[in-house]
VOBA-1610 file (N, C-alpha, C; in pm, whole numbers, padded with zeros to 5 digits, always signed):
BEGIN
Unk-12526-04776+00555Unk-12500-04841+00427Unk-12374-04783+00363Unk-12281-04853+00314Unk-12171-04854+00267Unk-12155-04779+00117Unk-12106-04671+00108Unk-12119-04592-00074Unk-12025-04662-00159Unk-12098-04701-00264Unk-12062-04800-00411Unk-12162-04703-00514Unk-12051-04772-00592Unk-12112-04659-00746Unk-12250-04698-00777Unk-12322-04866-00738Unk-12473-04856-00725Unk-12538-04804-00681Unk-12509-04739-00528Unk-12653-04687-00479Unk-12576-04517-00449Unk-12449-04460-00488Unk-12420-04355-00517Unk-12473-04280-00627Unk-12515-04095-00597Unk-12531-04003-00691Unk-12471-03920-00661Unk-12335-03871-00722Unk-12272-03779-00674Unk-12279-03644-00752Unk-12308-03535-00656Unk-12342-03400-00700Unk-12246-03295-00717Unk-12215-03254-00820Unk-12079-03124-00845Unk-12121-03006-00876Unk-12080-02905-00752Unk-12108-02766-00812Unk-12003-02697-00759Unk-11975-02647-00906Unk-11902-02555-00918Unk-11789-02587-01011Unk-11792-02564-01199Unk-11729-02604-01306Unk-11615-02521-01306Unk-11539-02462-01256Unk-11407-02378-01299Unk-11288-02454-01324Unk-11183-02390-01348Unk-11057-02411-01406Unk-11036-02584-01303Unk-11035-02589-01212Unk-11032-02736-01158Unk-11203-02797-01101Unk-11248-02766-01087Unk-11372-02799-01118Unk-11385-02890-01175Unk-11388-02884-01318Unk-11448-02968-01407Unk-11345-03041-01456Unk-11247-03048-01410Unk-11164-03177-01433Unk-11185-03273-01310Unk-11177-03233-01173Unk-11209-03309-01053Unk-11341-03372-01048Unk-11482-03292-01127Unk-11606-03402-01171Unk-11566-03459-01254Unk-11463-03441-01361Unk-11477-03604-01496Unk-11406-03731-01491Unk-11317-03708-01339Unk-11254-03843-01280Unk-11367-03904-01207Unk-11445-03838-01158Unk-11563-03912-01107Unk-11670-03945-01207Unk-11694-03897-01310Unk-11775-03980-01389Unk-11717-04062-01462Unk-11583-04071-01507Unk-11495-04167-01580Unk-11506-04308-01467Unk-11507-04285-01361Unk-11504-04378-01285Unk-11626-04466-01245Unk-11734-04407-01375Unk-11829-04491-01309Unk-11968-04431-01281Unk-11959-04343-01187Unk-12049-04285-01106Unk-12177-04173-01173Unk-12308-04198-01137Unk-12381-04125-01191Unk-12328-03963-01069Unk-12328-03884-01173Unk-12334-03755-01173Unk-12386-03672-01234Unk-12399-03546-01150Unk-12527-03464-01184Unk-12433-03381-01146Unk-12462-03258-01216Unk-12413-03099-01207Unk-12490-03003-01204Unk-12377-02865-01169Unk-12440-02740-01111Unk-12353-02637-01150Unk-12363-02584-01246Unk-12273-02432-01253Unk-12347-02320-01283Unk-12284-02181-01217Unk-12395-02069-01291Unk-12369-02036-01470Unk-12263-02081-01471Unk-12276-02117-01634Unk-12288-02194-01671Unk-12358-02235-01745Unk-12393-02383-01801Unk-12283-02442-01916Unk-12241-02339-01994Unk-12163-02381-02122Unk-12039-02433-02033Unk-12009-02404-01909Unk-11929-02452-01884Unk-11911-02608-01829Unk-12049-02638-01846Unk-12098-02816-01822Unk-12092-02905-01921Unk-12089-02815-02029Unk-12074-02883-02178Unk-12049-03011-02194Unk-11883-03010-02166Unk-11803-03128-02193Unk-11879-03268-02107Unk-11886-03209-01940Unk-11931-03278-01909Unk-12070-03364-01929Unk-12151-03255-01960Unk-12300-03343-02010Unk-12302-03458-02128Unk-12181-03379-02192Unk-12152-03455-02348Unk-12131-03610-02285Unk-12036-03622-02186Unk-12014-03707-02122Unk-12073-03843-02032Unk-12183-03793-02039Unk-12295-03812-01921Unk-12335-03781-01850Unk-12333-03652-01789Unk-12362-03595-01647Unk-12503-03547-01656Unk-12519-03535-01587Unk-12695-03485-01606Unk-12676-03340-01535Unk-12750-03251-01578Unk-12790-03088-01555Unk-12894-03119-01413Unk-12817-02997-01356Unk-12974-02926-01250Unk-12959-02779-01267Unk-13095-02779-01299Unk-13108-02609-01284Unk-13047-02500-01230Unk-13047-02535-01019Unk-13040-02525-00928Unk-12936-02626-00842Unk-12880-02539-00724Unk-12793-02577-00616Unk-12923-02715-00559Unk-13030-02657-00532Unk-13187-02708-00472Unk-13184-02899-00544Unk-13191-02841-00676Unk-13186-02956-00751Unk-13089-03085-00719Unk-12969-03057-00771Unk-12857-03115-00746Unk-12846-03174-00606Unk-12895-03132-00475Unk-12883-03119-00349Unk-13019-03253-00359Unk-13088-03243-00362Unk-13247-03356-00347Unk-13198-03456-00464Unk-13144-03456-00580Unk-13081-03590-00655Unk-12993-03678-00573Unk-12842-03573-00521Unk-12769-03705-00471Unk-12715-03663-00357Unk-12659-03772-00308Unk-12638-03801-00203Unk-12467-03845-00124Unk-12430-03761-00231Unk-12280-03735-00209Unk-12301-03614-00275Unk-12233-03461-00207Unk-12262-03349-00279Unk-12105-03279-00277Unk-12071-03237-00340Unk-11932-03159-00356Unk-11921-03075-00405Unk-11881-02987-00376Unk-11847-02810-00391Unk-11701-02748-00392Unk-11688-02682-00504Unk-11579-02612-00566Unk-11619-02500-00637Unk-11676-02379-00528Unk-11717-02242-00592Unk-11586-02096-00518Unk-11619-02012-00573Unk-11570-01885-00533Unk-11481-01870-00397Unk-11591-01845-00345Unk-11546-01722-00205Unk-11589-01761-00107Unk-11594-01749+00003Unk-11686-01821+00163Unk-11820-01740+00140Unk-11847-01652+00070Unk-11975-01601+00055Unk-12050-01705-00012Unk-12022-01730-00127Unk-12051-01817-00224Unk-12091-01963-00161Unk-11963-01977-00073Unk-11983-02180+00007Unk-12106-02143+00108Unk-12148-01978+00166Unk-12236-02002+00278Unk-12407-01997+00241Unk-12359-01954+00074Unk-12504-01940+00027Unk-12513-02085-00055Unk-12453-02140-00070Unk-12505-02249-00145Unk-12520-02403-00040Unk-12449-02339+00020Unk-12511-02464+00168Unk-12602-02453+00264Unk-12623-02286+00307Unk-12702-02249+00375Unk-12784-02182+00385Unk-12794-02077+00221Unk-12913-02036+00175Unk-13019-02122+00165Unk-13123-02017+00125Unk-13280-02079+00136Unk-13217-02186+00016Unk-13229-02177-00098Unk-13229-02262-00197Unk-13087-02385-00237Unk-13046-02361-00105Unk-12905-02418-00063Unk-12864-02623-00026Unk-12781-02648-00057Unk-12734-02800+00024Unk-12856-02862+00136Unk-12799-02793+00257Unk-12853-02825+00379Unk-13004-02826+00379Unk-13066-02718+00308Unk-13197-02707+00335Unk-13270-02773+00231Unk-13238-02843+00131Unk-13290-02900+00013Unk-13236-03045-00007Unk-13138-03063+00078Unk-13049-03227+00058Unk-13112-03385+00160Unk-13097-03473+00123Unk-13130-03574+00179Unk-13066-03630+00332Unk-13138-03639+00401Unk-13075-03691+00554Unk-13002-03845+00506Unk-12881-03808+00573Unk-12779-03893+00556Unk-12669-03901+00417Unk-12719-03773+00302Unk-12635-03758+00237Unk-12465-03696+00275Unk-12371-03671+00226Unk-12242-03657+00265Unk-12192-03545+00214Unk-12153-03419+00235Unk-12146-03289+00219Unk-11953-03254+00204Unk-11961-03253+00087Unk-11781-03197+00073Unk-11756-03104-00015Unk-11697-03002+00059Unk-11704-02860+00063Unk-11535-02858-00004Unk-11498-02832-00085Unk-11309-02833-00151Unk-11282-02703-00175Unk-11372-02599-00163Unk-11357-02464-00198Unk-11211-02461-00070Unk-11155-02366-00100Unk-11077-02270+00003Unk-11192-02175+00082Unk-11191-02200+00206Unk-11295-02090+00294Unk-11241-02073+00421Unk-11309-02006+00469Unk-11263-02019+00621Unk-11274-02163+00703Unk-11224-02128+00824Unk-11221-02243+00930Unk-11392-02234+01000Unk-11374-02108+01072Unk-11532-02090+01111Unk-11650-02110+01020Unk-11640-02082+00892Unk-11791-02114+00830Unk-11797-02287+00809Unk-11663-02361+00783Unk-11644-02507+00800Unk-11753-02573+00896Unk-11661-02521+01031Unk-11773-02527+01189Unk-11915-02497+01178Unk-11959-02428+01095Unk-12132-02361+01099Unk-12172-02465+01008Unk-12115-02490+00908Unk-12206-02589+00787Unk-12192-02718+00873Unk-12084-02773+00935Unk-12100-02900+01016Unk-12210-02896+01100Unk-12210-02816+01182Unk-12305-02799+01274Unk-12463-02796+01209Unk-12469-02737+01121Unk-12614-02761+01067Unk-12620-02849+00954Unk-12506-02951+00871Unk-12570-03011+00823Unk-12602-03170+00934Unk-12496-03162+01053Unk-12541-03285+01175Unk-12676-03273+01212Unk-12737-03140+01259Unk-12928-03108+01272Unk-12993-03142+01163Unk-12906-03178+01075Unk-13038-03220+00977Unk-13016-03362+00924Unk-12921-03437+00986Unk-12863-03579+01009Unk-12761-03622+00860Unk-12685-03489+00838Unk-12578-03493+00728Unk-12469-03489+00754Unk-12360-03538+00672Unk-12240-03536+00727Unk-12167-03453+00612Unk-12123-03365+00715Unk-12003-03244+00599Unk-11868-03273+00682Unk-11810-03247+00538Unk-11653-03282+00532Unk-11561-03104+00431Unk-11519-03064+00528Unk-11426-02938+00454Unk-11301-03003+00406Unk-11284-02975+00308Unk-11177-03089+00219Unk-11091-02985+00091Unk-11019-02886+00174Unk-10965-02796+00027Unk-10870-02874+00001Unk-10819-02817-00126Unk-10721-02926-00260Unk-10592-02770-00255Unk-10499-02904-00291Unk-10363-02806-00347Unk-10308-02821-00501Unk-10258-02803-00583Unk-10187-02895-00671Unk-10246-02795-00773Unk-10375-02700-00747Unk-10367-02649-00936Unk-10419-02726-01012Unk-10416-02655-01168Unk-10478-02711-01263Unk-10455-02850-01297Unk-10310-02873-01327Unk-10247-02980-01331Unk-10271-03120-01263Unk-10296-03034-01126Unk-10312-03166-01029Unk-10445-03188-00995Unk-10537-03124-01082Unk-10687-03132-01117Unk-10746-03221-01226Unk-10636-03167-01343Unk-10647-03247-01481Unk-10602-03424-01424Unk-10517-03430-01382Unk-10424-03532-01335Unk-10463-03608-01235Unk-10552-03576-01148Unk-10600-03633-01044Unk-10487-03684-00953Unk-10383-03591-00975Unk-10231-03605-00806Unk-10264-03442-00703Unk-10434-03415-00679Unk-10444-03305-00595Unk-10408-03363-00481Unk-10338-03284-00364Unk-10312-03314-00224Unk-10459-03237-00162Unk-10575-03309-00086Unk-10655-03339+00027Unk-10678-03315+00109Unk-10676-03176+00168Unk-10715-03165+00328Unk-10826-03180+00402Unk-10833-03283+00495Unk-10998-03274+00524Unk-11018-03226+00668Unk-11109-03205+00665Unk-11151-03217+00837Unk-11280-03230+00862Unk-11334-03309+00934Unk-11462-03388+00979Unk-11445-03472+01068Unk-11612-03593+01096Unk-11571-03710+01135Unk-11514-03803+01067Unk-11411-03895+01141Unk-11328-03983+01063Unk-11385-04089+01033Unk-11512-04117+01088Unk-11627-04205+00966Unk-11668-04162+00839Unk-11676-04066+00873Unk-11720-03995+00749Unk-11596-03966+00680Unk-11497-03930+00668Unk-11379-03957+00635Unk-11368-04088+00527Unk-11373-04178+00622Unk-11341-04310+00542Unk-11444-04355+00410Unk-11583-04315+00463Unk-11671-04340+00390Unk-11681-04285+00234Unk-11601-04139+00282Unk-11606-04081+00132Unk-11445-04104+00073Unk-11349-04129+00122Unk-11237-04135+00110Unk-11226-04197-00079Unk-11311-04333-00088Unk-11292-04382-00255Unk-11298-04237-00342Unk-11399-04214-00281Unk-11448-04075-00418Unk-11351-03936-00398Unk-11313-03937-00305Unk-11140-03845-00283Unk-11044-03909-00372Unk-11038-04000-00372Unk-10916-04075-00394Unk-10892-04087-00602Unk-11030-04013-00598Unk-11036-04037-00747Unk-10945-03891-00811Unk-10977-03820-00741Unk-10950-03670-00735Unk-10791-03645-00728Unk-10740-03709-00615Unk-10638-03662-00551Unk-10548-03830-00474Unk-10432-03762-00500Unk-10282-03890-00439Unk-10282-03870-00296Unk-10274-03776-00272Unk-10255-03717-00097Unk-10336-03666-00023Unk-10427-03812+00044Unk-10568-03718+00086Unk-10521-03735+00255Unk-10546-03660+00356Unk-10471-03653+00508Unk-10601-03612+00602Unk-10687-03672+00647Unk-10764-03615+00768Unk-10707-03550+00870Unk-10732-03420+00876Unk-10628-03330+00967Unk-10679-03344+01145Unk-10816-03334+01119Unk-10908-03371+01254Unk-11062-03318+01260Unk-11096-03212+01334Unk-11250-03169+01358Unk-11273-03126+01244Unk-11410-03051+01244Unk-11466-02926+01135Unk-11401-02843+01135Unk-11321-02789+01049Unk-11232-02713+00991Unk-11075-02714+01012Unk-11069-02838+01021Unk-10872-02850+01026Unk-10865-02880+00888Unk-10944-02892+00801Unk-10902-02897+00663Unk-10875-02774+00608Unk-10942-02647+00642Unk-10945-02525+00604Unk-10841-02477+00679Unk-10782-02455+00807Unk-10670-02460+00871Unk-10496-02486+00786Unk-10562-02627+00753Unk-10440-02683+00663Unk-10401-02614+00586Unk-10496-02559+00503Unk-10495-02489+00372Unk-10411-02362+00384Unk-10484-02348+00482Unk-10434-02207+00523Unk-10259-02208+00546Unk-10238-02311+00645Unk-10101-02352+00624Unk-10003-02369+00481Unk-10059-02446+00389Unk-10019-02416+00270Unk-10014-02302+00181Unk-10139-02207+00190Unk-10103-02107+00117Unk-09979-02021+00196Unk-09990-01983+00316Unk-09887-01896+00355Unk-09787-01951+00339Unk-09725-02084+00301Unk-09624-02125+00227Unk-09586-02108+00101Unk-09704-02097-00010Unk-09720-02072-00128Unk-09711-01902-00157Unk-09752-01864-00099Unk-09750-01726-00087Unk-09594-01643-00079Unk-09521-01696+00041Unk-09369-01664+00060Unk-09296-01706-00012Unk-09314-01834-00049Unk-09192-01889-00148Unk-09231-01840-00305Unk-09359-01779-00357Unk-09370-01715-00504Unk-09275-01617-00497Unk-09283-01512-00353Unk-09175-01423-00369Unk-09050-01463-00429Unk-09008-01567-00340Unk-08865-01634-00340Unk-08864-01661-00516Unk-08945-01734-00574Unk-08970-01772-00718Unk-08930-01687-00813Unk-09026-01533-00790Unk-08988-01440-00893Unk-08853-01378-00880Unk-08814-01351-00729Unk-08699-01283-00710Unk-08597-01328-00746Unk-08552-01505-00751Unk-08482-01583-00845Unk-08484-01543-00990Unk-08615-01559-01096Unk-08590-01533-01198Unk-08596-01440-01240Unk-08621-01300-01213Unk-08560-01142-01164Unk-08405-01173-01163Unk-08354-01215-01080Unk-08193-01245-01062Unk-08150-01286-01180Unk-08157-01365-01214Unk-08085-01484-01315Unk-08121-01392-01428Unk-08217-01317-01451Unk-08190-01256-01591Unk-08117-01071-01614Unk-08077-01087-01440Unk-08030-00922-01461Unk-07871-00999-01481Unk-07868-01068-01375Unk-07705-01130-01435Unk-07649-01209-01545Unk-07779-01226-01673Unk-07737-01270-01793Unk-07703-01393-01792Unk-07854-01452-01715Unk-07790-01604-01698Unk-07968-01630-01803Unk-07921-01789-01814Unk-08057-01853-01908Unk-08171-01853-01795Unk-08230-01850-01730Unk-08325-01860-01640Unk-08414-02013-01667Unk-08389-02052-01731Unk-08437-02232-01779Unk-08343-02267-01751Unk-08194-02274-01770Unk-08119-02363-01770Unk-08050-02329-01566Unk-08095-02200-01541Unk-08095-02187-01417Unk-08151-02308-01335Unk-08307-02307-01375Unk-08424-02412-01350Unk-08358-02545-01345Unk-08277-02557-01408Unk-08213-02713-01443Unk-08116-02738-01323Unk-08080-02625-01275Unk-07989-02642-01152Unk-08034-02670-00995Unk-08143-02508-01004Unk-08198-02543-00826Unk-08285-02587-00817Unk-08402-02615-00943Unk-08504-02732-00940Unk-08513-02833-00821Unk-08364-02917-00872Unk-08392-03064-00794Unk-08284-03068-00647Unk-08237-02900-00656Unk-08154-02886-00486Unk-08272-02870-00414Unk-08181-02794-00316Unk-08263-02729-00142Unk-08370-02661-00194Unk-08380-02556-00336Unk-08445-02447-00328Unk-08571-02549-00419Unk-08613-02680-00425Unk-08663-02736-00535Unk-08828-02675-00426Unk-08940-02629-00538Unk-09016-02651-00471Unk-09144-02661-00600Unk-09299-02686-00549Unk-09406-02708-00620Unk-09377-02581-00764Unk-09402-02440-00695Unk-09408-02323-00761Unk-09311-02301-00881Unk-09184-02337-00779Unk-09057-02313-00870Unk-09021-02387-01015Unk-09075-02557-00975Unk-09102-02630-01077Unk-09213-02628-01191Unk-09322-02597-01131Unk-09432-02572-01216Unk-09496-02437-01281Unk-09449-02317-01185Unk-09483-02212-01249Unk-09345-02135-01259Unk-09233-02130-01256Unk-09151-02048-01293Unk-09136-02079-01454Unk-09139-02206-01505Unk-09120-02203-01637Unk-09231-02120-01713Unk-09350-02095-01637Unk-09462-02025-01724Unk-09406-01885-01733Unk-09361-01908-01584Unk-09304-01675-01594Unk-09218-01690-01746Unk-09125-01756-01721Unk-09011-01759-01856Unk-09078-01777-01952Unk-09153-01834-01980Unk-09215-01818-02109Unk-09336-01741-02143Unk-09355-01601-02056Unk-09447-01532-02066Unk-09579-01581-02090Unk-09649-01695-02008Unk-09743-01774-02018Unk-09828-01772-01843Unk-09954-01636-01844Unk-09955-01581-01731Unk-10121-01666-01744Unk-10179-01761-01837Unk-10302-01822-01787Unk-10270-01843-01641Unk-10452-01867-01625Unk-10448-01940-01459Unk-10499-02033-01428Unk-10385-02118-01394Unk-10374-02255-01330Unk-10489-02194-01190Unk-10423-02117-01088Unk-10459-02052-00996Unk-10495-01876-00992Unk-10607-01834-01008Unk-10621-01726-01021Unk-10528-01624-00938Unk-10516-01472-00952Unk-10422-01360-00883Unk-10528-01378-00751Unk-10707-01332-00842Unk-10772-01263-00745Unk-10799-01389-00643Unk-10810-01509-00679Unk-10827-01645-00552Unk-10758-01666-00472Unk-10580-01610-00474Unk-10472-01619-00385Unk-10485-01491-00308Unk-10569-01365-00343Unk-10596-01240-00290Unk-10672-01342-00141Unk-10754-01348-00201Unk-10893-01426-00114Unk-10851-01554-00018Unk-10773-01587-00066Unk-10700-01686+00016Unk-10620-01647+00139Unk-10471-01545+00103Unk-10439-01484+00191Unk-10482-01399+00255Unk-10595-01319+00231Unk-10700-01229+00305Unk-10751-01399+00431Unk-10765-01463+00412Unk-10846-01581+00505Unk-10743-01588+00606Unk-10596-01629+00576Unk-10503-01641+00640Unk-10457-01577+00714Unk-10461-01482+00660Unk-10372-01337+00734Unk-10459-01337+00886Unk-10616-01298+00857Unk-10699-01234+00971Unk-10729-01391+01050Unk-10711-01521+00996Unk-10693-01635+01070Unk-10536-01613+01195Unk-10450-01593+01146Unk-10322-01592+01191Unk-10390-01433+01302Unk-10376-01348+01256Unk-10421-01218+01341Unk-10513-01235+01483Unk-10621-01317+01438Unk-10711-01391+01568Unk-10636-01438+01629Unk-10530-01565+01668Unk-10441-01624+01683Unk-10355-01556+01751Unk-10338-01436+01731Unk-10224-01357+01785Unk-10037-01415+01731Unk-10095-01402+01562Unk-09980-01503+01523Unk-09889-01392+01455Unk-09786-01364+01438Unk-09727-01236+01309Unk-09661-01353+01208Unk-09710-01257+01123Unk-09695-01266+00929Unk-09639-01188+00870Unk-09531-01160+00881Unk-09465-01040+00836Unk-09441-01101+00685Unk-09392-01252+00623Unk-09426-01301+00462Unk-09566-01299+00391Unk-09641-01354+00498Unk-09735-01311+00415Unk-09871-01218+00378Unk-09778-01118+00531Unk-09863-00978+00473Unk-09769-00891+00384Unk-09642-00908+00370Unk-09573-00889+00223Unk-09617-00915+00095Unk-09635-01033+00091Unk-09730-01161+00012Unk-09866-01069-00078Unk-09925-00994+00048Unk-10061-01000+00020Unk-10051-00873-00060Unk-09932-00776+00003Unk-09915-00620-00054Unk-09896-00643-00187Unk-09805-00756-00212Unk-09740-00732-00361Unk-09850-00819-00506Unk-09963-00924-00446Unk-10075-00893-00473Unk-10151-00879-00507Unk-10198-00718-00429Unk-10325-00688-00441Unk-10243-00522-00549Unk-10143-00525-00537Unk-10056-00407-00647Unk-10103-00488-00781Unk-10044-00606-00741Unk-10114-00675-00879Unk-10224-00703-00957Unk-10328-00659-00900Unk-10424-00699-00929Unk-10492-00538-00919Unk-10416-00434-00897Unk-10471-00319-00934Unk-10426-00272-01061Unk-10336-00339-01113Unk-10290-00314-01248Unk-10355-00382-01341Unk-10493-00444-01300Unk-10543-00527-01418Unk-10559-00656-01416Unk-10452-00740-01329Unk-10384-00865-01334Unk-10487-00963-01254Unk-10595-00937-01184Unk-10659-01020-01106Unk-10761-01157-01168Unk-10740-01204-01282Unk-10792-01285-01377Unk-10651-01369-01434Unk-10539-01328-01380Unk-10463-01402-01479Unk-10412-01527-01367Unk-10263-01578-01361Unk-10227-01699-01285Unk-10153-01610-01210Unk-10117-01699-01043Unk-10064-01658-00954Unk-09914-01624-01006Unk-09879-01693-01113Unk-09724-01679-01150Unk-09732-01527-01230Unk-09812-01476-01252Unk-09799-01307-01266Unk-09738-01211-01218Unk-09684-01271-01078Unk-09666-01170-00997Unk-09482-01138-01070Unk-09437-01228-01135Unk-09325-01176-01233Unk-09314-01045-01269Unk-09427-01008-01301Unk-09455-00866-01376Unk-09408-00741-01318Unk-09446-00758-01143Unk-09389-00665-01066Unk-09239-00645-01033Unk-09151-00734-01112Unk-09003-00731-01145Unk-08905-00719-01273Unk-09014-00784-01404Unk-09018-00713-01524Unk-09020-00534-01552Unk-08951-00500-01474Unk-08950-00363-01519Unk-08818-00252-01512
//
């Protein structure tokens, strides 16, 4: 049977900084939804909205039948899918399992594999784009699954995100990701070390922005978070400690591989310095700080 907002219930856990903007394009759109956070105040807006509360992962998981996840850490994605009180063991046969956290590739492979024994279909589907492209619904999509299953959930992606790309099996979405951060990772260097530059040589560092923005050096970071460094505006779009956790995935992904990372085990040094100074709560564009001096 074909998913339409009639016989769809789509399930969201996990309310954080993009979180809970990526569930209110799906309830704006229609769709009964039900939620799941370990904080609740952070469901607020949404309940105000319409969403309905579950207690429990358990809960949320036996209501509907499209389930989506945007929590923490791969600890976090393996207990809430595969703990006792988890997705898999509490969800409906033939519901549709999409996992958007950043995690590994291998735990991708384990939740596929057991939510197919229990006749479910999971889809690993991490997002790029940040707060912005959360609020905004222009997140870029990585998935990896079957490409039935793919298509099937693709509307309710599409609400989320501009650039959704089926990469291939269980875990080429997490793969992808991985590809992107070690891009994101090297070029922040490149980011701060620019506006480090431009202000030892007594240049405007905005009106810098106005120059290599839209050249060769134009990129996501440079455009969207260098103006935050300049304006001493270190919220997080993207947490310090989530890009820790991210490139920790990458690094020992690439290492299995027999791959060298010499950017972004640089990447990871400069950090996790950061985040011993306090900084692991603020935005990835923090890492300014370690050149402010």
């Amino acid at each position: 049977m074909a998913l339409s907002k009639e016989n769809t219930v789509v399930g969201f856990i996990g309310l954080g900084v993009m979180g809970k903007s990526m569930a209110s394009h799906i309830l704006k759109a229609g769709y009964e939804l039900v939620v799941y956070n370990r904080t609740k105040a952070k469901a607020e807006e949404l309940l105000a909205s319409g969403a309905q509360w579950q207690d429990t992962v358990a809960g949320v998981a036996a209501k509907a039948n499209v389930v989506i996840t945007m929590v923490g850490y791969p600890h976090d994605v393996e207990e809430v899918y595969l703990g006792e009180g988890g997705i898999i063991p509490n969800g409906q046969a033939g519901s549709y399992l999409i996992d958007m956290t950043t995690s590994t590739p291998s735990l991708a492979e384990k939740i596929y594999t057991a939510a197919k024994e229990k006749g479910m279909h999971a889809l690993d589907a991490p997002v790029s784009g940040g707060d912005v492209g959360a609020r905004e619904a222009r997140l870029t999509i990585m998935v990896g699954g079957d490409e039935e299953d793919f298509e099937a959930v693709r509307p309710i992606l599409g609400l989320m995100g501009t650039n959704i790309v089926r990469q291939g099996k269980a875990g080429a979405g997490q793969h992808t990701k991985m590809c992107n951060q070690i891009t994101i990772a090297s070029n922040m260097i490149g980011v701060c070390e620019a506006i480090a530059y431009a202000k030892k040589a007594g240049l405007d560092p905005a009106r810098v922005l106005e120059s290599i923005g839209t050249g060769a050096a134009g990129s996501w970071s440079l455009n969207n978070l260098a103006p935050r460094m300049i304006a001493g505006n270190f919220d997080p779009g993207f947490y310090v400690k989530h890009i820790i956790k991210d490139i920790g995935i990458a690094f020992d992904s690439a290492k299995e591989m027999g791959l060298m990372t010499p950017g972004l085990e640089l990447a990871k040094s400069l950090y996790e310095e950061l985040a011993a100074q306090g900084e692991e709560n603020s935005g990835t564009q923090a890492l300014i700080k370690l050149y402010d001096k």
